[in-house]
N, CA and C atoms as an extended XYZ file, in Angstrom:
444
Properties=species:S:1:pos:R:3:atomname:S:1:resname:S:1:resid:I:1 pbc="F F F"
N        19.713       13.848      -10.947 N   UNK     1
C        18.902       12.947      -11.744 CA  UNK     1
C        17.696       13.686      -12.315 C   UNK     1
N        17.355       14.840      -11.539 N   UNK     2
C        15.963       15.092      -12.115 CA  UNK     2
C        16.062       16.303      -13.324 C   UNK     2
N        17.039       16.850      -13.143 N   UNK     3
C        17.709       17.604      -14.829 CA  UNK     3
C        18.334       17.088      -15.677 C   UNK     3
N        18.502       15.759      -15.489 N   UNK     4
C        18.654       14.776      -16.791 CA  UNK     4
C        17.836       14.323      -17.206 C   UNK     4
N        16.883       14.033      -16.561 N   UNK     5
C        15.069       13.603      -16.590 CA  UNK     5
C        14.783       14.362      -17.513 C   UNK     5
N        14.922       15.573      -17.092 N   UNK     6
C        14.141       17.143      -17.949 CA  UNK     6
C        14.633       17.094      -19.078 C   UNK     6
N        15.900       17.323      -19.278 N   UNK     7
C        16.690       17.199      -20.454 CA  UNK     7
C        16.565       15.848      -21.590 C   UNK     7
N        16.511       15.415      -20.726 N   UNK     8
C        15.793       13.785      -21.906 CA  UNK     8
C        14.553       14.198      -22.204 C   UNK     8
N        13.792       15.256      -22.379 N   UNK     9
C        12.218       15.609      -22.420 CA  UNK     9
C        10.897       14.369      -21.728 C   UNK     9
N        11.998       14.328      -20.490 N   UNK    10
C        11.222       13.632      -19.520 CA  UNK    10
C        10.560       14.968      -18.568 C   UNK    10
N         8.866       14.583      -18.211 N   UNK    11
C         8.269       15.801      -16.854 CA  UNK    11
C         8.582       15.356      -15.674 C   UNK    11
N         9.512       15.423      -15.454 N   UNK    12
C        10.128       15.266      -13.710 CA  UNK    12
C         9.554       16.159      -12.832 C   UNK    12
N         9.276       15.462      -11.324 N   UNK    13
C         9.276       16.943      -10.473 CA  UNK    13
C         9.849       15.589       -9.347 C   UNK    13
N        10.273       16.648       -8.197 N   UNK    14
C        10.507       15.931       -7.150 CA  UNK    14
C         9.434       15.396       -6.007 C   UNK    14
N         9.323       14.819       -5.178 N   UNK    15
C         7.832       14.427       -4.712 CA  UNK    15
C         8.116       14.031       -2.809 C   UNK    15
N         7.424       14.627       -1.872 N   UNK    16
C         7.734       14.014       -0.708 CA  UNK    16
C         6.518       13.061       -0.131 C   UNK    16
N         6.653       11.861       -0.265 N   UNK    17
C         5.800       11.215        0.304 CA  UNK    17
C         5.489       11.477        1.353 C   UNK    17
N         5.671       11.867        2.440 N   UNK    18
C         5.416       12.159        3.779 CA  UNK    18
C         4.395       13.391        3.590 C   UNK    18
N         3.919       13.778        2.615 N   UNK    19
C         3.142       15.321        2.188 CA  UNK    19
C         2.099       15.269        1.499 C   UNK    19
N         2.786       14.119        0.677 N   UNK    20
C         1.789       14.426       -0.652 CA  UNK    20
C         1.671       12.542       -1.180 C   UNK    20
N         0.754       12.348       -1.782 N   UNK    21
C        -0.020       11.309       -2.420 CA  UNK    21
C         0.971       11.429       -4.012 C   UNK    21
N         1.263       10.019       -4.342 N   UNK    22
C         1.698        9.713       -5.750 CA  UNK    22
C         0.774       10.460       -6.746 C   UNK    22
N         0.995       11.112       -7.621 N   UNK    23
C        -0.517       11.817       -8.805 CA  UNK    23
C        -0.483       10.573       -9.347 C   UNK    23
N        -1.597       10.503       -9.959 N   UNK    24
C        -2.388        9.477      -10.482 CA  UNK    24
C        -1.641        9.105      -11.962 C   UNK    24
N        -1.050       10.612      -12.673 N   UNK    25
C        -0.934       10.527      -14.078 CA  UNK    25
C         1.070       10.214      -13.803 C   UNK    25
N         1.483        9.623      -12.483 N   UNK    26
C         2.876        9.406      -12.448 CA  UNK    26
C         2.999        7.867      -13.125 C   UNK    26
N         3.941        8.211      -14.123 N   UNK    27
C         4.241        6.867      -15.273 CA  UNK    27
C         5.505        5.894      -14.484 C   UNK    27
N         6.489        6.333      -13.883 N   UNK    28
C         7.295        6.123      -12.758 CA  UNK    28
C         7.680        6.785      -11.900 C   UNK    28
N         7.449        6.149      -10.840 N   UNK    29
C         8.352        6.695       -9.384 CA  UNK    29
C        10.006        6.064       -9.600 C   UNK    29
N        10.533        6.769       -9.189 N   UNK    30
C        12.342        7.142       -9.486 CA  UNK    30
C        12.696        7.254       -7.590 C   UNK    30
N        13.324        6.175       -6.742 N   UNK    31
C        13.585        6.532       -5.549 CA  UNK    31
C        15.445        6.504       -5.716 C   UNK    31
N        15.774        7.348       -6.238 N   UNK    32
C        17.332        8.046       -6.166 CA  UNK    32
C        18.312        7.433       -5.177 C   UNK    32
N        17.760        6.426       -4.422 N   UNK    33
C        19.063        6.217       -3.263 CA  UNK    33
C        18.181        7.167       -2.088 C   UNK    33
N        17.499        6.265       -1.022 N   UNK    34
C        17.010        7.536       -0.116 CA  UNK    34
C        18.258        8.227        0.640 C   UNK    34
N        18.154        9.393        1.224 N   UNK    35
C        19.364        9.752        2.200 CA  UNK    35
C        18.749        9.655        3.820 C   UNK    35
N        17.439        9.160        3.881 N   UNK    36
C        17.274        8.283        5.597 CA  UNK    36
C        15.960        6.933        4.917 C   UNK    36
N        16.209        6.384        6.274 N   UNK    37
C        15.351        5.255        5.797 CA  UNK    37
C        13.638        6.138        5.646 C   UNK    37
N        12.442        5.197        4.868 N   UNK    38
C        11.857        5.792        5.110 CA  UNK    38
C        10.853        5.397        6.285 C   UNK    38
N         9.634        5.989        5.953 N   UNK    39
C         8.068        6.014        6.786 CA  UNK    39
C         7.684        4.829        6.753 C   UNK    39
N         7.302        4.337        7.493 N   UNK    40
C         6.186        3.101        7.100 CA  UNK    40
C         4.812        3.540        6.639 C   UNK    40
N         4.709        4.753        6.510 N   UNK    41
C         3.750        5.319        5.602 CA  UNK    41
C         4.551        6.137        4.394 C   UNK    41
N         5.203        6.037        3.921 N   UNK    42
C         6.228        5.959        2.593 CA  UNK    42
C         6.097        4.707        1.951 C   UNK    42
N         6.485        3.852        2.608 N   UNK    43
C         6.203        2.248        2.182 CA  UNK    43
C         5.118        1.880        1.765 C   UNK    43
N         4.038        1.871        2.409 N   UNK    44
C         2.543        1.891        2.112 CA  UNK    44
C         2.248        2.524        0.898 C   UNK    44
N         2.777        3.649        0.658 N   UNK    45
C         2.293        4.605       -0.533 CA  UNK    45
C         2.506        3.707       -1.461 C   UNK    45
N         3.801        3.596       -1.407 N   UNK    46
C         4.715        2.798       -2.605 CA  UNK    46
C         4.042        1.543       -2.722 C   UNK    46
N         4.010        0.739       -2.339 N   UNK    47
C         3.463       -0.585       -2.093 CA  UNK    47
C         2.187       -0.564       -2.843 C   UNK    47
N         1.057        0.361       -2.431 N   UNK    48
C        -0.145        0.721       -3.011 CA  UNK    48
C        -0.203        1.133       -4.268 C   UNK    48
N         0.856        2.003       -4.982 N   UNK    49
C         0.994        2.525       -6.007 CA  UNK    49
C         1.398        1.259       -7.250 C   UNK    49
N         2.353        0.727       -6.580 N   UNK    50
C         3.178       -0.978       -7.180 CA  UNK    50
C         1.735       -1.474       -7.989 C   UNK    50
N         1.111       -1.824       -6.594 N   UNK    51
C        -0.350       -2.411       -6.585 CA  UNK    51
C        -1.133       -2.228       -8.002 C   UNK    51
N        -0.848       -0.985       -7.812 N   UNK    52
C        -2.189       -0.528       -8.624 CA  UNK    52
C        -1.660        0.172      -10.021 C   UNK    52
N        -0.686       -1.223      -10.613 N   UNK    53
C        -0.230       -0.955      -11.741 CA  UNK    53
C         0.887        0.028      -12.044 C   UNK    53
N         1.902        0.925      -10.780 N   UNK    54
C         2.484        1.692      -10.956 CA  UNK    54
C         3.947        0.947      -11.371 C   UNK    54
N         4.989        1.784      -11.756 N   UNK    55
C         6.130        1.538      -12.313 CA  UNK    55
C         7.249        1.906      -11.584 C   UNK    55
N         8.213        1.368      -10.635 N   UNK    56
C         8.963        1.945       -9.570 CA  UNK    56
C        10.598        1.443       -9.757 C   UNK    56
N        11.247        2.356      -10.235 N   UNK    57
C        12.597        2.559      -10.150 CA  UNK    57
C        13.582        2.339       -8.309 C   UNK    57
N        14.367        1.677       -8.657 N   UNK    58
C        14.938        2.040       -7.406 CA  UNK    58
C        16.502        1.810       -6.782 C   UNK    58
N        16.882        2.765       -6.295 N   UNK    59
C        18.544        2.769       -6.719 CA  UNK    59
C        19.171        2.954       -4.638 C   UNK    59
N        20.328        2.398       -4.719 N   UNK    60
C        20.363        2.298       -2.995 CA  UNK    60
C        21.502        3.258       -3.088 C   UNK    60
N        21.761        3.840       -1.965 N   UNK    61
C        22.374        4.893       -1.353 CA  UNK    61
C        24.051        4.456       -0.854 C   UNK    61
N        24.907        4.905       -0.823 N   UNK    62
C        25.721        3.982       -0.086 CA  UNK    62
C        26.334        4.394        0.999 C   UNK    62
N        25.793        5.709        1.425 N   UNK    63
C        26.021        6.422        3.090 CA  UNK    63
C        25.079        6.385        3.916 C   UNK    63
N        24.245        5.408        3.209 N   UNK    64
C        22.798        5.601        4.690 CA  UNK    64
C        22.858        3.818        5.114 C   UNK    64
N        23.033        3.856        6.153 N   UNK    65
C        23.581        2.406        6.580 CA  UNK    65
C        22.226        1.702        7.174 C   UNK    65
N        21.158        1.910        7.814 N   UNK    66
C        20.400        1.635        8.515 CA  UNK    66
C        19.359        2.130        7.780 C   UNK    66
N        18.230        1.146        7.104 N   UNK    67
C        16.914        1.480        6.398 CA  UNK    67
C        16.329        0.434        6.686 C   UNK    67
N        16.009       -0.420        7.414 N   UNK    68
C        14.911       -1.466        7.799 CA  UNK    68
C        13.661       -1.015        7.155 C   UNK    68
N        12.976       -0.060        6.932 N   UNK    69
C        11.870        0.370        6.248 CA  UNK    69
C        11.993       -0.021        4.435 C   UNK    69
N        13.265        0.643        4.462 N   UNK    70
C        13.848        0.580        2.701 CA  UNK    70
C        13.690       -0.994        2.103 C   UNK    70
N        14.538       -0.889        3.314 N   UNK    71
C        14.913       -2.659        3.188 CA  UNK    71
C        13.725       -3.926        3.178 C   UNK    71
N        12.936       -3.247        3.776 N   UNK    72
C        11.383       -3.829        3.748 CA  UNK    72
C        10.460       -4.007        2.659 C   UNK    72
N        10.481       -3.007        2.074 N   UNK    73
C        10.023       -2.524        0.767 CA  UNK    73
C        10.571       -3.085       -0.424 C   UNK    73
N        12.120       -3.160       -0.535 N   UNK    74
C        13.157       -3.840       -1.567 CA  UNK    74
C        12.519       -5.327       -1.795 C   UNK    74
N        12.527       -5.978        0.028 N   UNK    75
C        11.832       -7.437        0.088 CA  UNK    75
C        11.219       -7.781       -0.469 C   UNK    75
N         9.672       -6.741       -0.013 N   UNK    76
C         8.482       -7.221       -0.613 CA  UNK    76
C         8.118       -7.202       -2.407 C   UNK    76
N         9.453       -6.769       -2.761 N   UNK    77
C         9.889       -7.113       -4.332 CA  UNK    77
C        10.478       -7.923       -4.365 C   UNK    77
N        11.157       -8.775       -3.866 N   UNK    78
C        12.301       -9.814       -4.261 CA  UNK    78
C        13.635       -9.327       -4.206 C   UNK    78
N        13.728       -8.156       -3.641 N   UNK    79
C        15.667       -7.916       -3.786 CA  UNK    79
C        15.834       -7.551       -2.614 C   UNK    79
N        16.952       -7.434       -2.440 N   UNK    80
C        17.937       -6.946       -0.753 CA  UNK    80
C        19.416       -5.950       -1.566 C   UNK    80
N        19.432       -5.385       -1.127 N   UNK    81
C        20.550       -4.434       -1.581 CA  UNK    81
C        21.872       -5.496       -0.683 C   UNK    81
N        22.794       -5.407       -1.788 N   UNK    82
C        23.972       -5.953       -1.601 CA  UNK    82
C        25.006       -4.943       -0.312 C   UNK    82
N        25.984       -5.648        0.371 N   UNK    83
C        26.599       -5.188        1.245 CA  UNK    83
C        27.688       -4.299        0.571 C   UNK    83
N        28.268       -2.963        0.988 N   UNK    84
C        29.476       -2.725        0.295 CA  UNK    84
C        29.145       -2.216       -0.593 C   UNK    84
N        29.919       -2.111       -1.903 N   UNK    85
C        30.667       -1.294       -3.256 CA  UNK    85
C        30.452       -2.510       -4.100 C   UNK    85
N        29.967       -2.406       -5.245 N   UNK    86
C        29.871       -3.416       -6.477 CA  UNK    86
C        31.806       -2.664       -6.719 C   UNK    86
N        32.268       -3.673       -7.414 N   UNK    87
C        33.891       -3.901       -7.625 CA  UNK    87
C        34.253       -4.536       -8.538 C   UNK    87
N        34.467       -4.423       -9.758 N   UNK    88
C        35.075       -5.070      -11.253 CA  UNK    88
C        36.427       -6.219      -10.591 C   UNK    88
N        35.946       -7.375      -10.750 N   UNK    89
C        37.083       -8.026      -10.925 CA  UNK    89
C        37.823       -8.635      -12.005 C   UNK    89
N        37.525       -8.005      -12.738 N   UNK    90
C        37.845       -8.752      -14.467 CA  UNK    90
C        38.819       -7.234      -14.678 C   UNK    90
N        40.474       -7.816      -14.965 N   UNK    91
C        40.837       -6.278      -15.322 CA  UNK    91
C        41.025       -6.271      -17.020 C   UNK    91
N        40.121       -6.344      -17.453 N   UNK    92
C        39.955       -5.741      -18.968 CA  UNK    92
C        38.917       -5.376      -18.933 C   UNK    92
N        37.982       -5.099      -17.479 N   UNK    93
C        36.500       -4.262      -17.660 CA  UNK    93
C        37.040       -3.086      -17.208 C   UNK    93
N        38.245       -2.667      -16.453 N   UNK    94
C        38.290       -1.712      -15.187 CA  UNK    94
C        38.435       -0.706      -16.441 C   UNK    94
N        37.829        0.835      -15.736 N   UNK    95
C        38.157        1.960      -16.370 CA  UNK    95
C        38.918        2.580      -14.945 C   UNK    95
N        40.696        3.247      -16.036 N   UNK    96
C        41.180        3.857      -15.146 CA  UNK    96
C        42.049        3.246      -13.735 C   UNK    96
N        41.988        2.153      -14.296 N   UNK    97
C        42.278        0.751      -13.133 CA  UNK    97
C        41.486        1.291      -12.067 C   UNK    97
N        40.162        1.340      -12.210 N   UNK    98
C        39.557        1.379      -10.684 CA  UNK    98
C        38.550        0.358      -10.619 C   UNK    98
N        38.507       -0.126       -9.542 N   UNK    99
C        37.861       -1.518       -9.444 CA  UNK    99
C        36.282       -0.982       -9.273 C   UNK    99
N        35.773        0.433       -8.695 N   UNK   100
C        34.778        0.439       -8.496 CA  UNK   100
C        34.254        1.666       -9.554 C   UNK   100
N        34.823        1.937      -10.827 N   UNK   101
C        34.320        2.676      -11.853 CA  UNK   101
C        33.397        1.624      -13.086 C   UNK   101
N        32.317        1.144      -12.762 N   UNK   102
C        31.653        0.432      -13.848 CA  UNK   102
C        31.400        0.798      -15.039 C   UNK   102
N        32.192        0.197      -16.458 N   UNK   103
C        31.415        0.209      -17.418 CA  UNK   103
C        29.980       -0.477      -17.876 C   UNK   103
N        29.247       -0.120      -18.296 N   UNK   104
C        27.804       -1.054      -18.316 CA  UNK   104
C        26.906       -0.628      -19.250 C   UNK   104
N        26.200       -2.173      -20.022 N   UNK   105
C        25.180       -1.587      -21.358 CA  UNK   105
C        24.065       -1.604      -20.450 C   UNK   105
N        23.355       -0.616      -21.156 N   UNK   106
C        22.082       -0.496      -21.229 CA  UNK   106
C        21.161       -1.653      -22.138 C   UNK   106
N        20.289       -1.701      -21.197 N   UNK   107
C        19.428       -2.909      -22.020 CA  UNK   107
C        18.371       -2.455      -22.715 C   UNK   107
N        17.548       -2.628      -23.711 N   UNK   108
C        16.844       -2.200      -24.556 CA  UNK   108
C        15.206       -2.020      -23.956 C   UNK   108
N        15.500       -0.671      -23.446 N   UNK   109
C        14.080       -0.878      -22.590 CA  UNK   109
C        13.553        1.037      -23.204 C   UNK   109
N        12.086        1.233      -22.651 N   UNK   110
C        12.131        3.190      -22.896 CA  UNK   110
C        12.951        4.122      -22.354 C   UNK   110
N        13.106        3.483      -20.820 N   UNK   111
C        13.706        4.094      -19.886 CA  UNK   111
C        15.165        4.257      -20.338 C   UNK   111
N        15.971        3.386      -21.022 N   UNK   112
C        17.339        3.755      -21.701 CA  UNK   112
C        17.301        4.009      -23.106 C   UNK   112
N        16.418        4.185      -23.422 N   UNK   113
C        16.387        3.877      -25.142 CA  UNK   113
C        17.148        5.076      -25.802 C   UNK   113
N        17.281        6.574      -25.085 N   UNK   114
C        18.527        7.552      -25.237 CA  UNK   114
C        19.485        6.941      -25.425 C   UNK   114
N        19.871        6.409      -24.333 N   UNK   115
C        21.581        5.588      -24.280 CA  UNK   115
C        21.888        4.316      -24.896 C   UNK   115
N        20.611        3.597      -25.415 N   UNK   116
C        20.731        2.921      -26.078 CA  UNK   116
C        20.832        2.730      -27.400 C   UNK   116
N        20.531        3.788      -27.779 N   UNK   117
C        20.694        3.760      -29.741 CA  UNK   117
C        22.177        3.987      -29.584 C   UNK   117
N        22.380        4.756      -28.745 N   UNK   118
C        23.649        5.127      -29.042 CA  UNK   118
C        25.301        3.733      -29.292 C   UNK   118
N        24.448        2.802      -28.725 N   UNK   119
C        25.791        1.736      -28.278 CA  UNK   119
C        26.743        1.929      -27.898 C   UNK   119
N        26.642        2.809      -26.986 N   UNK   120
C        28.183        3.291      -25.693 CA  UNK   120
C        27.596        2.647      -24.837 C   UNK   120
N        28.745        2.303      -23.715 N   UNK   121
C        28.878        1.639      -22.258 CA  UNK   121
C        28.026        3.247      -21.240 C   UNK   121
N        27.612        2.890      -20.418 N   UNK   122
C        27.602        3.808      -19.428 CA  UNK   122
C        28.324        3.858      -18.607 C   UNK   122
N        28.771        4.932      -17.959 N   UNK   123
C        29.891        4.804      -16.454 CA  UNK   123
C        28.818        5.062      -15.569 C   UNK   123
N        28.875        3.982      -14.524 N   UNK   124
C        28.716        4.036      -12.979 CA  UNK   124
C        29.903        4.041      -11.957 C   UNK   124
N        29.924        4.586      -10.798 N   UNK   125
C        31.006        4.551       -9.691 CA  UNK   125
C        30.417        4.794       -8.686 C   UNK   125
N        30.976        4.145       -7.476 N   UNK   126
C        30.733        4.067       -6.390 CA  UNK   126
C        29.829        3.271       -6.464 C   UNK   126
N        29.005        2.000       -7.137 N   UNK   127
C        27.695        1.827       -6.925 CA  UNK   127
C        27.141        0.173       -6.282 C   UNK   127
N        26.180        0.578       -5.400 N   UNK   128
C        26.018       -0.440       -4.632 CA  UNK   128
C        25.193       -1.602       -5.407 C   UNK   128
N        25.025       -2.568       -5.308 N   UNK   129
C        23.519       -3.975       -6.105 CA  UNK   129
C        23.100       -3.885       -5.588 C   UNK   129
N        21.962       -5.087       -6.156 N   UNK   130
C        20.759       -5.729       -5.696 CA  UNK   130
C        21.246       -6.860       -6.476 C   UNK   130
N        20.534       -7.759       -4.887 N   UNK   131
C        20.085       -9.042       -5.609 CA  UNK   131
C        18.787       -9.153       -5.322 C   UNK   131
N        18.283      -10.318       -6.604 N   UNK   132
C        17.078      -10.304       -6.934 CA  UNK   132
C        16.271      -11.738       -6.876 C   UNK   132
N        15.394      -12.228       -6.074 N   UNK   133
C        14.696      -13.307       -5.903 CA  UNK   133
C        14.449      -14.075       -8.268 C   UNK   133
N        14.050      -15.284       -7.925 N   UNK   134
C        13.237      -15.280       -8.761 CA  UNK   134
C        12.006      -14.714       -9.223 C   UNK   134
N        11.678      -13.654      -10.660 N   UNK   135
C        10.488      -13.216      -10.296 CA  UNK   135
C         9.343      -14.084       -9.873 C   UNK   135
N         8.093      -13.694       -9.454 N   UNK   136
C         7.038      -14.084       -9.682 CA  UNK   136
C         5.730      -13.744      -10.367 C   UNK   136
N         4.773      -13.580      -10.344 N   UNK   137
C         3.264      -13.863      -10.893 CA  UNK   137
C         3.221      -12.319      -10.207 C   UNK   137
N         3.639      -12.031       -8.722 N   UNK   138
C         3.336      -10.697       -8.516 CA  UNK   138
C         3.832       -9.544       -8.954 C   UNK   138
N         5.708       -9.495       -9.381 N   UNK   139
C         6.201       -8.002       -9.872 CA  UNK   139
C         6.843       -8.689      -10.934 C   UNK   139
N         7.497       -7.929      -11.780 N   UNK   140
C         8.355       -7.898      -12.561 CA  UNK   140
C         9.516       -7.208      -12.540 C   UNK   140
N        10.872       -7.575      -12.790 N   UNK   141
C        12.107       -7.088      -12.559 CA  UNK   141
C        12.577       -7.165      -13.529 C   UNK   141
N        13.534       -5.763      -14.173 N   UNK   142
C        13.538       -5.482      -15.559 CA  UNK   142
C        15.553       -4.946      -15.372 C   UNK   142
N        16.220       -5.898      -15.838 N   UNK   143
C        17.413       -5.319      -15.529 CA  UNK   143
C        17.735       -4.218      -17.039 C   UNK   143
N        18.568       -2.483      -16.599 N   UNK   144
C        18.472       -1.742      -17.154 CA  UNK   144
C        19.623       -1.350      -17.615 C   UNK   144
N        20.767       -2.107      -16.894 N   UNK   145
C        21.880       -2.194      -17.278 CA  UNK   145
C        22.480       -3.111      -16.704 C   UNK   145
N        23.432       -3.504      -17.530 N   UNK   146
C        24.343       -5.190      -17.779 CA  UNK   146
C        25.676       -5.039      -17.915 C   UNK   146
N        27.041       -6.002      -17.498 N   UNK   147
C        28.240       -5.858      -17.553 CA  UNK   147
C        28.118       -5.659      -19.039 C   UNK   147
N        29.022       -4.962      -19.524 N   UNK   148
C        29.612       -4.960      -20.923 CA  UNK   148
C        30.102       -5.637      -21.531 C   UNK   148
């Protein structure tokens, strides 16, 4: 993810919360799917950063089974990561007849606006959801891609 970042003439770097403090001039945090749950001082960061006007991406993992921390954090936004494999049941969406190869638009936001002029589907696979509370008054939830 983070040499596609680059390549989109996005300034990516990678970042360990457990080390280091969010920089001030970060436009979004990008959490990739963690590969362990995190810190409850990971959470805090994040939480604080949310707070204070920050912009937070966030994508779930589907080999790390146990994140009560993650999962904490997802909450205190309004979502819970779904159980399992998202799975096409419509077979005139499937690519390849595979139930878990997603085609999907991009919605008209900065963050896709590459993939979006373009009006191609994106491929996802293997990929897990979220579900999402009603927003409220406190965050905003911005879906970035949509069935096709």
């Amino acid at each position: 993810v983070l040499k596609r970042l680059q390549k989109g003439g996005y300034e990516a770097s990678s970042l360990s919360l457990l080390t280091n403090e969010i920089p001030s001039d970060c436009v979004a945090l990008i959490v990739n799917g963690p590969n362990s749950d995190f810190s409850q001082i990971e959470v805090e960061k994040i939480k604080s950063y949310v707070e204070k006007g920050g912009s937070l991406i966030l994508m779930a993992s589907l080999d790390v089974a146990d994140t009560p921390n993650y999962d904490e954090l997802l909450s205190s936004f309004g979502a819970t990561v779904t159980e399992g494999t998202v799975m096409e049941r419509n077979a005139s969406y499937l690519y390849m007849n595979t139930p878990t190869y997603l085609l999907l638009s991009p919605q008209s936001h900065s963050i896709t606006s590459s993939v979006d002029s373009t009006n191609r589907l994106c491929f996802f696979f293997e990929t897990r959801g979220f579900v999402v509370d009603e927003e409220s008054d406190e965050y905003n939830v911005t879906e970035l891609f949509t069935r096709g």
